[in-house]
Structure formats: structure tokens, C-alpha cells
Steps between C-alpha positions, in 0.01 A plus 500: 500500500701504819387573869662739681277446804311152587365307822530159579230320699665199763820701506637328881458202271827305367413549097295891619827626690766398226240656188477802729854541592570416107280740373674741701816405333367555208440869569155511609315660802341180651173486722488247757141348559415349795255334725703618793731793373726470829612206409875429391567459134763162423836654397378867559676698760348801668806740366412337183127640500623796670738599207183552247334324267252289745181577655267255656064499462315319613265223315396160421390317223221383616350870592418631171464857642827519664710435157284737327606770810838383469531561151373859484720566860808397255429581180679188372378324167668136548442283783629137552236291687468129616179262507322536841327176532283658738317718228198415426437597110873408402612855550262643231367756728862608632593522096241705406579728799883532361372561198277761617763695670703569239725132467640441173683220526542174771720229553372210661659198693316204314617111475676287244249272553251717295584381188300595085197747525369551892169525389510111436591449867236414643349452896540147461841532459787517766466758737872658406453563153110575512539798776767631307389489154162649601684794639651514093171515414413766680779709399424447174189595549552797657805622394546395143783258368694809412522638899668164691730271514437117705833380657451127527780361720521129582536344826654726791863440683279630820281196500834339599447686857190238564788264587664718773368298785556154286869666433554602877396134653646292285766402258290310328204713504168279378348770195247433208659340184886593552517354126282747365614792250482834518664881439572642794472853342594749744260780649822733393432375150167574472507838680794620259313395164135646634723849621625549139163409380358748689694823406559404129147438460380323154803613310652175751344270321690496162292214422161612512377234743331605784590170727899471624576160591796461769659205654780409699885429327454160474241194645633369831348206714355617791756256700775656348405883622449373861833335464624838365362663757634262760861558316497908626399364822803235536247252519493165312131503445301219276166544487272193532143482353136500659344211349136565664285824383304504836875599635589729212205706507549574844836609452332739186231581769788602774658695248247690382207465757273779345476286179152326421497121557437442106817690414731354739385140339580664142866608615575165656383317124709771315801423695442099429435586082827685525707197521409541119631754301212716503343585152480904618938497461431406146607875415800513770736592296352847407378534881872484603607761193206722599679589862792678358320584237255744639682515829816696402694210358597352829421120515296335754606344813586174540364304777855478679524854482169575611557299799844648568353833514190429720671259709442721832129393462565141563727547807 
């Protein structure tokens, strides 16, 4: 069935603001959730919201009580949601309260790197595709293979903006493993497939599978996007590699300084086993056919083009 009214959670998010302002595309009234409902929404205007079709609750994923009051404030049966890392039962609790209120049917922002049954994903496994396949779980759990759908995009374009200060000082910024491959999908990308997800509901997934896989256009060395990125700037940028870890984690650590020690460590060794084709592209092909596929047969942007249109950010 379709949705003709939904929420999505993290919506002043890059991938929550474009499945919002897609959903509302698509014809459907759209509930912003919110931590903070003052805040501004990416790409939403105020005469936007003002013409109809918005309103803003507030909630969190980690409060179980709040999305149950948020849902039966609405009345909305869909919701796309994120995993909070901060929850502390893998979001079981804030399912069943979804579930409770009257949800029928969710659309959650999972990984690529979850990969065969969840289920066999276990603690001692990276911290990426464990937290997100034991939020699968749940939702199977609770929900029912039937009543959601698991976008699994690969690695973000954003994680380029670690490299902003790098990109600003230098150009020949020092960065972990320029040699190392990845997707580059764009948040665009993933907010446009999980919008249409959202409205169309199971009748989406033509398939039958429950778990979307997404990826960028094509595998780019992480070199070449900084040089792309260095191209809208009118820059002749090369990057240049950190050879010691004790200096790459801290520039993880800078980046991202709420992270916990162990996973910082864990991104800096991902981004040295990515100078190898990683195993988890093995199905690449179909990632890159699944954007315009259940996105609304637009392709997926290409690193140049991502950079072109979020070149403001790096000045």
C-alpha cells in the first residue's frame, strides 16, 4: 500500500531532509521529527513549509515515549528512522513503541557493509555492520519481514568533508590511504531511494527482499575525489598519504571527536584494507542499478558532480 502521510526521524539531516522533501514530492503530507523542532531543515524553505504539507514534532529515537506520542499526534503509519548509536537495546524498545502506536511500515538507514543474514553478525564483529544489523534484527523482530525495508548504502560523499581543514591548508593535503576505493554515494542518493521507499511502502520492493543495497556510480580512489574536489575549487590538489596510524587516528579522532577510541582505530584499518577492492562491492553492480531503480530512475551522482554541487562547503 501507499502512504499518504509519514514522518521521518533525523530530518535536518542530509539523507532525512532530501527523503522528507521527496516524499513530499511524491504527494504525501510529511511529519518532521526532531530533537530540536526549531531547527532549519537542508533544502527546506520556510514558504516551503508554510505552503502545506509539513509539520514538525518533536522526538528522538532514543526516547521510546516520545515516538510513540509522536505517532498518535500524527496519525502517520510509515516512518523512516536511522541507527542511534546511543541506544542502548539497538532500538528494540523505540520499535516496539512504533509499533505500538499504530506504525505499519519503516524504512531504515542501514550499511552496505551488513552483508547475508544479520543475525550471523555478531558482537565480535566490526562495529559498522554489527550496530546496524542488530537494528535489522530488531525490526524483524518487531515488525515482521513483511512491514520494512533496510536501505544499505555504501560509503558516504560527506565523509569527504573530514578533509576540509587538510583541503584548506594544503595542496597536498596528508589523508589516510589516498589509494583506497570507495563509492562516494551521495546523501541525495540515499534520501531519494529511502523517500520513495517510504510512500510506496512494500509494493517498492518488486523483488521481495527486504534489504536495498545502494552505492555510488562508480568506485573512485579517494585521491582522485580530493583532486575532484580541488578541480571546483581551481586548485591543483594531490593528496599525499599518512604513513603512521598514531597520526591517522588523530586526524579520525579530530574529525569525529565524540567517537570511542576503539572505533576510531577500526576506521583508520578500514581505510588501509581499502587499498583492496573490498569483498562487500562484490554485488556493485546491482547497488549502482538499485539507485535509479527504486529512486525514480535518476542515476546516482558522480563524485565530480557531487563536489561541484557542494563546493560552497569547502570554501
Amino acid at each position: 500500500m501507499a502512504y499518504d502521510k509519514v514522518i521521518v526521524f533525523g530530518a535536518t539531516g542530509d539523507v532525512g531532509s532530501k527523503a522528507a522533501l521527496t516524499a513530499r514530492q511524491l504527494g504525501a503530507e510529511v511529519v518532521l521529527a526532531l530533537r530540536d523542532p526549531s531547527k532549519a531543515v537542508p533544502g527546506l524553505s520556510a514558504a516551503q513549509e508554510q505552503a502545506g504539507g509539513f509539520e514538525r514534532v518533536q522526538a528522538d529515537l532514543t526516547q521510546p515515549e516520545t515516538l510513540r506520542a509522536a505517532v498518535e499526534q500524527t496519525g502517520a503509519r510509515a516512518v523512516f528512522i536511522y541507527v542511534a548509536l546511543a541506544s542502548p537495546d539497538h532500538q528494540r524498545s523505540s520499535l516496539e513503541a512504533l509499533k505500538a502506536a499504530g506504525v505499519d511500515w519503516v524504512v531504515l538507514l542501514s550499511s552496505l557493509s551488513v552483508q547475508g543474514d544479520p543475525r550471523a553478525i555478531g558482537a565480535d564483529a566490526a562495529f559498522i555492520p554489527f550496530a546496524h544489523a542488530s537494528v535489522e534484527v530488531a525490526l524483524q523482530d518487531v515488525f515482521g519481514l513483511d512491514h520494512y525495508a533496510a536501505v544499505r548504502p555504501g560509503w558516504f560523499a560527506t565523509n569527504l568533508y573530514n578533509y576540509k581543514p587538510a583541503i584548506a591548508a594544503s595542496d597536498a593535503p596528508l589523508i589516510i590511504s589516498p589509494l583506497g576505493l570507495w563509492d562516494f554515494i551521495a546523501a541525495e542518493d540515499m534520501g531519494r531511494v529511502a523517500g520513495h521507499l517510504l510512500v510506496q511502502g512494500r509494493a517498492a520492493l518488486t523483488e521481495g527482499k527486504n534489504e536495498i543495497f545502494i552505492a555510488g556510480p562508480q568506485l573512485t580512489t579517494l585521491g582522485e575525489a580530493i583532486t575532484a574536489i580541488g578541480k571546483v575549487l581551481g586548485r591543483n590538489i594531490k593528496a599525499q598519504n599518512i604513513e603512521d596510524d598514531e597520526d591517522a587516528f588523530k586526524l579520525v579522532s579530530d574529525a569525529h571527536p565524540h567517537m570511542p577510541e576503539p572505533l576510531s582505530r577500526q576506521l583508520v584499518a578500514e581505510y588501509r584494507k581499502a587499498e583492496k577492492r573490498s569483498p562487500l562491492y562484490d554485488m556493485l553492480d546491482e547497488a549502482i542499478a538499485n539507485v535509479p531503480k527504486y529512486g525514480g530512475g535518476q542515476p546516482g551522482m558522480t563524485v565530480q558532480q557531487w563536489a561541484e554541487a557542494h563546493a560552497v562547503n569547502f570554501k
